[in-house]
C-alpha positions as CSV (number, residue, x, y, z in Angstrom):
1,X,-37.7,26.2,-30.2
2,X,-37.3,22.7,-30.3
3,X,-40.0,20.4,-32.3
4,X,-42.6,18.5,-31.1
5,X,-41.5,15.2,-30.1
6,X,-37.7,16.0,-31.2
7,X,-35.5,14.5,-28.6
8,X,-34.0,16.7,-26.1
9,X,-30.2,17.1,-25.6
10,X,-29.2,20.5,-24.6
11,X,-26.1,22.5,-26.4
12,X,-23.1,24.8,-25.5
13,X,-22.6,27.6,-27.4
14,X,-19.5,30.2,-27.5
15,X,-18.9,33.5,-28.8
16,X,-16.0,36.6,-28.1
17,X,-19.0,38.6,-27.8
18,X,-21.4,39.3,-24.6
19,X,-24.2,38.5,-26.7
20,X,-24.2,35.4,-27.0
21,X,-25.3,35.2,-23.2
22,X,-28.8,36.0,-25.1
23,X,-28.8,32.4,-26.1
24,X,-29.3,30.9,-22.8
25,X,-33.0,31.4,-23.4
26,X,-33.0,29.1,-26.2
27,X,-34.8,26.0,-25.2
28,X,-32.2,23.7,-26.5
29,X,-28.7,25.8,-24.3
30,X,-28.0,24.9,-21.4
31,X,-24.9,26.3,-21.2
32,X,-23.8,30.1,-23.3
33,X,-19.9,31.2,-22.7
34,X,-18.7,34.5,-23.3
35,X,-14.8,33.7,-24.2
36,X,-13.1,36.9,-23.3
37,X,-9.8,38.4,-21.9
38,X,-9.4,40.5,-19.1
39,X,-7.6,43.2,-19.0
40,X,-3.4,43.3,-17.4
41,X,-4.9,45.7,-14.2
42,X,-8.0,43.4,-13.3
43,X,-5.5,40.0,-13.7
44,X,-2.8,41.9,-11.3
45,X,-5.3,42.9,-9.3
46,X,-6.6,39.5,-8.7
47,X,-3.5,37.8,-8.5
48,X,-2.5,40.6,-5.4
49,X,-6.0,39.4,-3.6
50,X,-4.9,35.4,-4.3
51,X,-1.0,36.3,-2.6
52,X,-2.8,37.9,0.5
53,X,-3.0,35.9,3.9
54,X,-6.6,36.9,4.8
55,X,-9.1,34.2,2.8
56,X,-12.0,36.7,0.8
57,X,-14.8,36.0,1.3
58,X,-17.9,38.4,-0.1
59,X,-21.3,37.5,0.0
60,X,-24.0,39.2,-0.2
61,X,-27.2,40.5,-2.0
62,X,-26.8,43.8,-3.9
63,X,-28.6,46.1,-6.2
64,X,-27.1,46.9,-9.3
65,X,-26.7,50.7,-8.6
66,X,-24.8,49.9,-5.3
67,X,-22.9,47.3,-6.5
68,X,-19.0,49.6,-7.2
69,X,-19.5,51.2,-3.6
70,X,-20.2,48.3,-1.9
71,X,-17.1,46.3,-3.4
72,X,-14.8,49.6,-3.1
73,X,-16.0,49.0,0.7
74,X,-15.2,44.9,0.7
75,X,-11.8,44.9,-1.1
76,X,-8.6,45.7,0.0
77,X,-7.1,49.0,-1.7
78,X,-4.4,48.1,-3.9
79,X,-3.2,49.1,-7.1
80,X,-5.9,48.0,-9.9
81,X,-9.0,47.9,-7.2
82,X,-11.3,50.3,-9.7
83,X,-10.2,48.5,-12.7
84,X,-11.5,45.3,-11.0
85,X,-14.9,46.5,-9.3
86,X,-16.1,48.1,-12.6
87,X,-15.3,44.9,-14.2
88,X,-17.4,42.7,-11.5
89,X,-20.2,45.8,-11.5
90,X,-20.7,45.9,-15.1
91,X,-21.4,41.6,-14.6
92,X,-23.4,41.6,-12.1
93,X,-25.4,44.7,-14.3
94,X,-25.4,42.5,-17.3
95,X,-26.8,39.5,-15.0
96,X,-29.3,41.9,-13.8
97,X,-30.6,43.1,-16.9
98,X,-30.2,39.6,-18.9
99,X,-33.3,38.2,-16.3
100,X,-34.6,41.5,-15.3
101,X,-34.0,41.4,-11.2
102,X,-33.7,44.4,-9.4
103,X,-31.5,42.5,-6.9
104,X,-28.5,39.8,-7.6
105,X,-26.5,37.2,-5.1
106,X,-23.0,38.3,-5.5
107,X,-20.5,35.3,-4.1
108,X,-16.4,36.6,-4.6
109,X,-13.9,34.2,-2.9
110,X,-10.5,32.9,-3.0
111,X,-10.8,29.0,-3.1
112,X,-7.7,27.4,-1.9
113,X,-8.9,23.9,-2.0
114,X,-11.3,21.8,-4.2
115,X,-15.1,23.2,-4.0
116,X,-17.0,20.9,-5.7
117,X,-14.9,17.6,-6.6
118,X,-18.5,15.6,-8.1
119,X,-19.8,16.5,-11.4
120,X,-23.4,17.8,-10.4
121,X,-26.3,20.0,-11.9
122,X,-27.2,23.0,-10.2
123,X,-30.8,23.1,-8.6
124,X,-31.6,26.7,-9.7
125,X,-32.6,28.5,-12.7
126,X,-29.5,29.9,-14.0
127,X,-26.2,30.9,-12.1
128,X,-22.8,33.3,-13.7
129,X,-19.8,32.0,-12.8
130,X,-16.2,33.3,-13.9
131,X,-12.6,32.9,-12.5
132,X,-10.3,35.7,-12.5
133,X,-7.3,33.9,-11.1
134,X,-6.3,30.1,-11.0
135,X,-8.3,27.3,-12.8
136,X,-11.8,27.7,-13.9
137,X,-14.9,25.4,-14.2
138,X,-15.0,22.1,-16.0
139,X,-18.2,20.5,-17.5
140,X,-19.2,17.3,-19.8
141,X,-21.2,17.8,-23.1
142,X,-24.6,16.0,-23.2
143,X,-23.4,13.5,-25.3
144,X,-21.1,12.6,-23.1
145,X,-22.5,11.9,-19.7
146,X,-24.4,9.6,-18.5
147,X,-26.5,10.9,-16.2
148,X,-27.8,8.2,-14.0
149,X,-24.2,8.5,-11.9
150,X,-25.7,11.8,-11.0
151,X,-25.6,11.9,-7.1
152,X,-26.9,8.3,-5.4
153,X,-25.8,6.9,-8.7
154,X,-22.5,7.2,-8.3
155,X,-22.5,4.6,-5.3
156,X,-20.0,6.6,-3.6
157,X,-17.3,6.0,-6.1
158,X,-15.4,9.3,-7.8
159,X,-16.0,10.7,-11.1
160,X,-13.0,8.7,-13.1
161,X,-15.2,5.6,-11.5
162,X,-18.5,6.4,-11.5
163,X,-19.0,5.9,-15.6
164,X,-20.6,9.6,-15.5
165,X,-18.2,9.7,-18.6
166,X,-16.3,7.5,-20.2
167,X,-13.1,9.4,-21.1
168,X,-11.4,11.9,-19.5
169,X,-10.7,13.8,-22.5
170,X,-14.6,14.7,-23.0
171,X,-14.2,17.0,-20.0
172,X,-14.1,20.5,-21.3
173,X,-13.0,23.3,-18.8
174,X,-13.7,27.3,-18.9
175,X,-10.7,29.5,-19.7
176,X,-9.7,31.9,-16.9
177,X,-11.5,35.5,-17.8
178,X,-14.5,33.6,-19.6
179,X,-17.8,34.4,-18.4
180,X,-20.5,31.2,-18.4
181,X,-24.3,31.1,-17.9
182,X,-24.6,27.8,-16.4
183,X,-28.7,26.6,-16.6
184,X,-29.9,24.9,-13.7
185,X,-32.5,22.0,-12.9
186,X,-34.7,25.1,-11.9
187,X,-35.3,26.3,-14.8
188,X,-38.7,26.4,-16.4
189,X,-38.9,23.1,-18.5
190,X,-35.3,22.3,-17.4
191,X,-35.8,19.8,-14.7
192,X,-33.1,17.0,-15.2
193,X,-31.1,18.5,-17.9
194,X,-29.1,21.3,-15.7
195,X,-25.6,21.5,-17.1
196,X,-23.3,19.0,-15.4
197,X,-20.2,20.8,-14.1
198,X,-18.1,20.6,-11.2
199,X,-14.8,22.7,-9.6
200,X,-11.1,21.8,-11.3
201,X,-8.8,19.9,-9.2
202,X,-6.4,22.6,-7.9
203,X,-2.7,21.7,-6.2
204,X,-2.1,22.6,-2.7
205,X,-0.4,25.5,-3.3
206,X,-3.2,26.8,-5.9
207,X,-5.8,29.4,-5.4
208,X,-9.0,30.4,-7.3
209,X,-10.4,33.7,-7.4
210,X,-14.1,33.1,-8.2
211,X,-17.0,35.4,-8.8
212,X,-20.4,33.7,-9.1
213,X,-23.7,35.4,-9.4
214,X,-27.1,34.1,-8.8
215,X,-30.9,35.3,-8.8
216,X,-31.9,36.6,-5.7
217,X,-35.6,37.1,-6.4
C-alpha cells in the first residue's frame, strides 16, 4: 500500500517462482514476471508449429476445465502436442484462479512480422503474455519513460525519436519461456500508469510463437 501523498511510480518485480504473479495486486506493480524455463518437449514442440506453412492462429474464449480438449482439437498432432497443451492449460488455470473468472480470452499465434512496433499501455486491467518461440516482449522501467510521447505525443515519429526514452539500453525485454502479468490502464486506480511495452523487432525470416491471455468477464 502506498502512503498518502507518496508519489506514485510503479515497479517490476521478478522471481523463479509462480508466486510472485501474487504481486501484481500490490498497488505500487505494474508489471510481476515469472522467469522460468520450459521444458526440451514444449520448446520442440513450438519450434515444429513456427517451421509449418499454415500461420496459427487460436482465438477464442474458454473455460478452464475445457481448456486441454479444446487445444488437443486446435493444434496440429505432432510429437510434444500434450507436453505443450498442459503447459498453456495449467496458465490459463493459473490466470483464471489469480482474478477469479470462470472464463479467459485465450490468443496463440505465430507472428511473422512486427505486432506492435510503438511502445504503448494496454487499456485493460491486466493481460498474460509469454513467448514460447522467437523473441519476447520489451518494456521501459518508470523511471525511464517519458510518458507524454505516449500515442499523439509522439508526433508520428518512432520510438528511437519520439524521446519516450532516452537510451536504448533502458529497454528491458522478457526472456523466451518467462511468464509476465502486464497491468493495464484499466485497472482499478491504474489509469495512466499501465506498463509501457511494445513487440521486439523480429527479422524477416523470424517467427514468434505467442500466447496471451486476457479477462473475458
Amino acid at each position: 500500500m502506498l502512503a498518502e501523498n507518496q508519489p506514485y511510480s510503479p515497479i517490476s518485480v521478478f522471481a523463479d517462482e509462480p508466486m510472485v504473479m501474487t504481486r501484481i495486486y500490490d498497488a505500487e506493480v505494474n508489471l510481476a514476471v515469472w522467469n522460468r524455463s520450459l521444458a526440451r518437449q514444449v520448446v520442440d514442440y513450438a519450434e515444429l508449429l513456427c517451421q509449418q506453412s499454415v500461420a496459427l492462429q487460436l482465438r477464442s474464449i474458454v473455460e478452464p476445465a475445457s481448456t486441454t480438449q479444446h487445444l488437443i482439437d486446435g493444434l496440429p498432432d505432432k510429437t510434444g502436442r500434450l507436453d505443450f497443451v498442459k503447459d498453456v492449460a495449467g496458465l490459463v488455470e493459473m490466470f483464471a484462479d489469480l482474478f477469479e473468472l470462470e472464463r479467459v480470452g485465450i490468443r496463440l499465434s505465430i507472428i511473422d512480422n512486427t505486432m506492435c512496433p510503438r511502445f504503448h499501455t494496454d487499456h485493460l486491467p491486466c493481460r498474460l503474455v509469454t513467448s514460447y518461440a522467437g523473441a519476447a516482449t520489451q518494456w521501459l522501467p518508470e523511471a525511464t519513460v517519458d510518458r507524454s510521447k505516449l500515442g499523439a505525443g509522439a508526433a508520428g515519429l518512432p520510438d528511437h525519436l519520439s524521446g519516450i526514452y532516452c537510451d536504448p539500453a533502458m529497454i528491458q525485454q522478457l526472456n523466451t519461456g518467462d511468464v509476465a502479468l502486464l497491468k493495464g490502464d484499466g485497472w482499478h486506480g491504474n489509469s495512466g500508469y499501465g506498463i509501457v511495452h511494445r513487440s521486439p523487432a523480429i527479422n524477416i525470416d523470424e517467427k514468434r510463437l505467442l500466447l496471451t491471455l486476457d479477462f473475458a468477464e
